[in-house]
VEXFIGU-292239 format. One record per residue (C-alpha): residue in one letter; x negated, y negated, z. Coordinates in nm, 3 decimals, decimal comma, padded with zeros to 5 digits. Example, Ala and Ser with C-alpha at 12.3 -4.5 7.8 and 13.67 -1.06 7.14 Angstrom:
BEGIN
+------+---------+---------+---------+
! rest !       u !       v !       w !
+------+---------+---------+---------+
!    A ! -01,230 !  00,450 !  00,780 !
!    S ! -01,367 !  00,106 !  00,714 !
+------+---------+---------+---------+
//
This chain:
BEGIN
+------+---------+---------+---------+
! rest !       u !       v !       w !
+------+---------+---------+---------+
!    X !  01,172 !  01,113 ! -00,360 !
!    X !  00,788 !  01,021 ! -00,352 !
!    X !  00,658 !  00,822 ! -00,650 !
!    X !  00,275 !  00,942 ! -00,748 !
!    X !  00,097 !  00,747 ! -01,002 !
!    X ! -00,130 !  01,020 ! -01,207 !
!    X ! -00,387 !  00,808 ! -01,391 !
!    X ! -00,651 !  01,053 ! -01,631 !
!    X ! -00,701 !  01,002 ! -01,975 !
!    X ! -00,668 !  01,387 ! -02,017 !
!    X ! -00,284 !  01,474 ! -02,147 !
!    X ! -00,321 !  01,824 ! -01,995 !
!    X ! -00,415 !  01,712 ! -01,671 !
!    X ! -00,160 !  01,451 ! -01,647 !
!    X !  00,080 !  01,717 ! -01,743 !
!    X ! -00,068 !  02,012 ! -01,481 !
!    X ! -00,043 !  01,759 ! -01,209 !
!    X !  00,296 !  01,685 ! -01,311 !
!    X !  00,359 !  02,094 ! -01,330 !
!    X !  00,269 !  02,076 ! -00,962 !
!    X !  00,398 !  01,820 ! -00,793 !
!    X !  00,778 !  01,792 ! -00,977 !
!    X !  00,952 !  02,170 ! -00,790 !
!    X !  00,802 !  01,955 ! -00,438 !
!    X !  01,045 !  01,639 ! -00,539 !
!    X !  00,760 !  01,402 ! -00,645 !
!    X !  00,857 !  01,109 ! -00,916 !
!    X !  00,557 !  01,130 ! -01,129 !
!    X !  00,436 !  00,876 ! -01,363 !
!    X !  00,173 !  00,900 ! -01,585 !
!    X ! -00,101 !  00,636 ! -01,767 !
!    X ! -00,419 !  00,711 ! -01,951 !
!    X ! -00,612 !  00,373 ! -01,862 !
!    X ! -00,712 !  00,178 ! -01,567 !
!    X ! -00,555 ! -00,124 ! -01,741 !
!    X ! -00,215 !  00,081 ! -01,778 !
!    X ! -00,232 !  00,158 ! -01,413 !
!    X ! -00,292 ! -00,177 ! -01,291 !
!    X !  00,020 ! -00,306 ! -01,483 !
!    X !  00,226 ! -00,095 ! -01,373 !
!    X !  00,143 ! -00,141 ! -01,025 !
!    X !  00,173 ! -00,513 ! -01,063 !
!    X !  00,538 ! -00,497 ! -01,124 !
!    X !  00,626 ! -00,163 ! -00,947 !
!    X !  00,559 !  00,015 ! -00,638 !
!    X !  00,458 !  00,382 ! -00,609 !
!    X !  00,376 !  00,607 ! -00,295 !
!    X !  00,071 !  00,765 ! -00,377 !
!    X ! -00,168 !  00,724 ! -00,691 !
!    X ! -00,442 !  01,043 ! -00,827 !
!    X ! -00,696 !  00,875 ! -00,980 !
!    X ! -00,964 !  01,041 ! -01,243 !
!    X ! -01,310 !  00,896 ! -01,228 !
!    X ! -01,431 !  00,957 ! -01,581 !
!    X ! -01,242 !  00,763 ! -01,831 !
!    X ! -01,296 !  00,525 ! -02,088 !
!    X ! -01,303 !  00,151 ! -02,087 !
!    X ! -01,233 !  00,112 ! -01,708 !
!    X ! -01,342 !  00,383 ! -01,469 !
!    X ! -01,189 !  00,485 ! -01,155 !
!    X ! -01,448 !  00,323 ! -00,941 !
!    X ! -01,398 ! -00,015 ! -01,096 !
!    X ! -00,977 !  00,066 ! -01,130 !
!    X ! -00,997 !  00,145 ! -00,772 !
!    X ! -01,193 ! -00,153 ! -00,675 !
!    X ! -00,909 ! -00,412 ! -00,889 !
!    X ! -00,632 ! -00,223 ! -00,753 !
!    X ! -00,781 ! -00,260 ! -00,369 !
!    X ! -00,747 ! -00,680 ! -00,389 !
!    X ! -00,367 ! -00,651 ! -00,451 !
!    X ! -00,245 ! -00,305 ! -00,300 !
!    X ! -00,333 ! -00,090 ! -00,024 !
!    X ! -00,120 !  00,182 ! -00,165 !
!    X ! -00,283 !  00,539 ! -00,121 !
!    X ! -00,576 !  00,631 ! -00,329 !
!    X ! -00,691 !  01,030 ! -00,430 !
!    X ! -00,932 !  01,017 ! -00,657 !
!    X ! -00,965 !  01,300 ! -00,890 !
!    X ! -01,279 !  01,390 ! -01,094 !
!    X ! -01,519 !  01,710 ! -01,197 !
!    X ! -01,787 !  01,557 ! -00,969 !
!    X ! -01,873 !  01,673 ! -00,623 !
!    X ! -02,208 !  01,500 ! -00,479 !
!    X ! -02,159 !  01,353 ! -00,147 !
!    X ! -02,342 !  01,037 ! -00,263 !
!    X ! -01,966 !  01,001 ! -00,486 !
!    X ! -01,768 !  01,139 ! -00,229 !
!    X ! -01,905 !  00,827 !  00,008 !
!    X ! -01,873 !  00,574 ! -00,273 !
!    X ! -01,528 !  00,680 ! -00,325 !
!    X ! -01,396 !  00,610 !  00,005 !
!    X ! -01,610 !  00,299 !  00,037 !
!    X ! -01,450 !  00,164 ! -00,230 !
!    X ! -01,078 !  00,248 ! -00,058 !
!    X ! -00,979 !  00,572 ! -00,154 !
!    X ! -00,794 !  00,773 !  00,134 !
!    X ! -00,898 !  01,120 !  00,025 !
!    X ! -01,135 !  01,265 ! -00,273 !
!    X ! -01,083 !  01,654 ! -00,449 !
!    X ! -01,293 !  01,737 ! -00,709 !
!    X ! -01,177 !  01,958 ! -01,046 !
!    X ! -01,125 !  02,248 ! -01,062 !
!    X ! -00,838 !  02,293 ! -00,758 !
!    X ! -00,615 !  02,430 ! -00,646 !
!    X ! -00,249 !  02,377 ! -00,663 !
!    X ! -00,194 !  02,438 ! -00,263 !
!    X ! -00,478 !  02,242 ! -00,182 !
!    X ! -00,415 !  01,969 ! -00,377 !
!    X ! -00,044 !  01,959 ! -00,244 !
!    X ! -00,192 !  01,935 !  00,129 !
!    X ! -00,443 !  01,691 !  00,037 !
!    X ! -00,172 !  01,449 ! -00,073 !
!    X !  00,120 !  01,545 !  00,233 !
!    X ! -00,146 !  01,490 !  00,488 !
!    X ! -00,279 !  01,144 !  00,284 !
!    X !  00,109 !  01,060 !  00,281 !
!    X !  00,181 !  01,130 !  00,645 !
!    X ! -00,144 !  00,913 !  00,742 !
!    X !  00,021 !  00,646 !  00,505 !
!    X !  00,351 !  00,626 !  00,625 !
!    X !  00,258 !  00,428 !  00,929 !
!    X ! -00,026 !  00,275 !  00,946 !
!    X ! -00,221 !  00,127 !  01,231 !
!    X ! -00,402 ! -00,142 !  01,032 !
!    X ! -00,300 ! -00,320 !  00,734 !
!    X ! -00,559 ! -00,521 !  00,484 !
!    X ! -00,436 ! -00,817 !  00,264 !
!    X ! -00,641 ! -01,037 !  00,072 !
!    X ! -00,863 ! -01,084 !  00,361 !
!    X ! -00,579 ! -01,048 !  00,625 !
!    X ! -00,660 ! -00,788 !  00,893 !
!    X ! -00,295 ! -00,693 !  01,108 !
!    X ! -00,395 ! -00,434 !  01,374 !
!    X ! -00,144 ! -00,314 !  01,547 !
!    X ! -00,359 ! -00,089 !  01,805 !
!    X ! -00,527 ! -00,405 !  01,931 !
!    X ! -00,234 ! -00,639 !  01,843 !
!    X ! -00,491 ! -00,904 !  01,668 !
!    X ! -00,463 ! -01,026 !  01,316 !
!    X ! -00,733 ! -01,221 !  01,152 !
!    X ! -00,777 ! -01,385 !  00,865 !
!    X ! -01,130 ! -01,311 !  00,684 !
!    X ! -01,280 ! -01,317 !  01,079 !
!    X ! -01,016 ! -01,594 !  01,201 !
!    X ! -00,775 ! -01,508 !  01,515 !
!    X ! -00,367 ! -01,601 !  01,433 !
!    X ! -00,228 ! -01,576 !  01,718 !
!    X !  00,139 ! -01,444 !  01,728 !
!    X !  00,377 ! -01,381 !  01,946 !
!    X !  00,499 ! -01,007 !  02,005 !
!    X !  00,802 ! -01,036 !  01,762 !
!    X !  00,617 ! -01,207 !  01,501 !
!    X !  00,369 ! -00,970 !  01,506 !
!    X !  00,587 ! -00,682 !  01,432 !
!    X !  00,778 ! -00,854 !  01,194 !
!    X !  00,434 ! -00,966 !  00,993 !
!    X !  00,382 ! -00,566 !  01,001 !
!    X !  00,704 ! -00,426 !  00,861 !
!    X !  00,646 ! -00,704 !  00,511 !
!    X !  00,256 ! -00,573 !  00,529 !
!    X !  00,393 ! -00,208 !  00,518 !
!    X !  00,667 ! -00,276 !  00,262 !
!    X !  00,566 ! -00,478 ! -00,002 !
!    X !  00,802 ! -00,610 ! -00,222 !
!    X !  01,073 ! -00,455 ! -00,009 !
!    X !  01,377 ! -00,685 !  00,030 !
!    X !  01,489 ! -00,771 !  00,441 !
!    X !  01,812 ! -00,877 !  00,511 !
!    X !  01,815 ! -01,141 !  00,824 !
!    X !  02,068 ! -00,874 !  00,991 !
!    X !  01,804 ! -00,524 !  00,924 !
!    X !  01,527 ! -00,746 !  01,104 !
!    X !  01,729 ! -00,823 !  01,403 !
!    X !  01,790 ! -00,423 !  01,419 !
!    X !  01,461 ! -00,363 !  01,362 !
!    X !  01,300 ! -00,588 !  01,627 !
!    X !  01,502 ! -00,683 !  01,858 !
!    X !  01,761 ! -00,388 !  01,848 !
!    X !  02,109 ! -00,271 !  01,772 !
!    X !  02,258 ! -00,413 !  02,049 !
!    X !  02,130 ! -00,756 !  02,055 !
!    X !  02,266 ! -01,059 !  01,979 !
!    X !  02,035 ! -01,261 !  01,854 !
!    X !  02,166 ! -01,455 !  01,569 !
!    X !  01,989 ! -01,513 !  01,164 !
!    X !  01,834 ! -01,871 !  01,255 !
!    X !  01,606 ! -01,663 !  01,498 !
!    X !  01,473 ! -01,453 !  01,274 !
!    X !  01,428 ! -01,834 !  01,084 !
!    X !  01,250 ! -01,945 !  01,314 !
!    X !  01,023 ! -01,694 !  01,356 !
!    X !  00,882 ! -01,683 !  00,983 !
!    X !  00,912 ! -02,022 !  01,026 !
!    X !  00,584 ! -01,987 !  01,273 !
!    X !  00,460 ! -01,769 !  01,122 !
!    X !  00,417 ! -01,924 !  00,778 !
!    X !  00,268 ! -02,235 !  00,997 !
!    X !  00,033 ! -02,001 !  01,204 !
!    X ! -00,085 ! -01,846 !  00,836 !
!    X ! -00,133 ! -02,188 !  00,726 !
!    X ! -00,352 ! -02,343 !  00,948 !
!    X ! -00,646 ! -02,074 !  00,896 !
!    X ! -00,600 ! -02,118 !  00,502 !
!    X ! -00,392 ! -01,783 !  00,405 !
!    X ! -00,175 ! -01,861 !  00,075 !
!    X !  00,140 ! -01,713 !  00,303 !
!    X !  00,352 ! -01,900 !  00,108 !
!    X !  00,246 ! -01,671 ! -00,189 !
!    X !  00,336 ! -01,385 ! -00,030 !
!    X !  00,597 ! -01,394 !  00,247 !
!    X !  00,902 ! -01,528 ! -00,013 !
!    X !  01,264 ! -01,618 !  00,075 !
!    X !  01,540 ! -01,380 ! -00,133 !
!    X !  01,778 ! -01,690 ! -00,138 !
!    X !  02,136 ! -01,583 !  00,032 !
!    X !  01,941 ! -01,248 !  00,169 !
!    X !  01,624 ! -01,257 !  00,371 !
!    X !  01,257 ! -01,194 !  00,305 !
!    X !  01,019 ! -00,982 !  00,117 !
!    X !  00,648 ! -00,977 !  00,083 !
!    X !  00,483 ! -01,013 ! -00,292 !
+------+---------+---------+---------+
//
């Protein structure tokens, strides 16, 4: 089941959007703050969040702006206005897709399956000022070349794409090198091993992020 984070300080729309997308199987959660949002992403993960421009205290430009220097989860922002001057700020700041009030339920239902779909794999990946594109295998941090090998690559990927999503030493090796193979734990070792070093030398804090799960593998924070 999808988890979408609805964040407008508006109880009925937090509880329309919740009308909607509950009979498709989405989790919904539900804050009336920027602040609220940003805590809860902090210490939980969700697939998707709706975002209202106008509230109080924090708006969504500047929520959207705080939550882009920690999570590239999926951004729709949500709000009553429709210039194309906001529509372009919007998605400069990071949203992925922009509908304006009033909606409707199909169309906003499309507009998130199609934002979800586009989500689900992505072709680049932005960290903190660490660029992995897989299309032309490079990753760069803020303008520097790390050069990896093939299977570190991919392996840097599937932490990128799965943040704070626990790998086992044995669900890499399937993942990477395949079902059949028998490439043993201290391979998979070795290879954060390098890349942790590679990280290193251009000055990303990797060992802030890629993390050892002590007696199971690895996870990215």
């Amino acid at each position: 089941m999808k988890k979408v984070l609805i964040v407008d300080d508006e109880r009925r729309m937090q509880q329309l959007l919740k009308l909607y997308l509950e009979p498709r199987s989405y989790n919904c959660y539900m804050v009336s703050t920027g602040g609220e949002a940003i805590q809860l992403l902090e210490k939980d993960e969700v697939d998707l969040i709706l975002l209202d421009i106008m509230m109080p205290e924090m708006d969504g430009w500047e929520t959207a702006k705080k939550i882009r220097t920690f999570s590239d989860t999926p951004i729709i922002m949500i709000t009553a206005r429709d210039s194309s001057n906001e529509i372009i700020k919007g998605l400069n700041i990071g949203a992925d897709d922009y509908i304006t009030k009033p909606f409707e339920e199909e169309v906003l239902l499309a507009r998130i399956e199609a934002v979800l779909r586009r989500s689900n794999n992505p072709k680049k990946v932005e960290f903190k000022g660490l660029l992995w594109d897989e299309e032309h295998h490079e990753l760069k941090y803020n303008g520097q070349d790390i050069l990896l090998t093939p299977k570190e690559f991919n392996m840097l990927g599937i932490f990128l794409k799965h943040k704070k999503m626990v790998y086992s030493r044995e669900r890499l090796i399937e993942i990477i090198w395949g079902f059949d193979s028998d490439t043993e734990d201290r391979t998979v070792d070795s290879h954060v091993r390098n890349i942790r070093e590679k990280c290193r030398k251009v000055g990303f804090p990797i060992d802030e992020h890629l993390k050892t799960v002590w007696g199971v593998g690895y996870k990215w924070e």
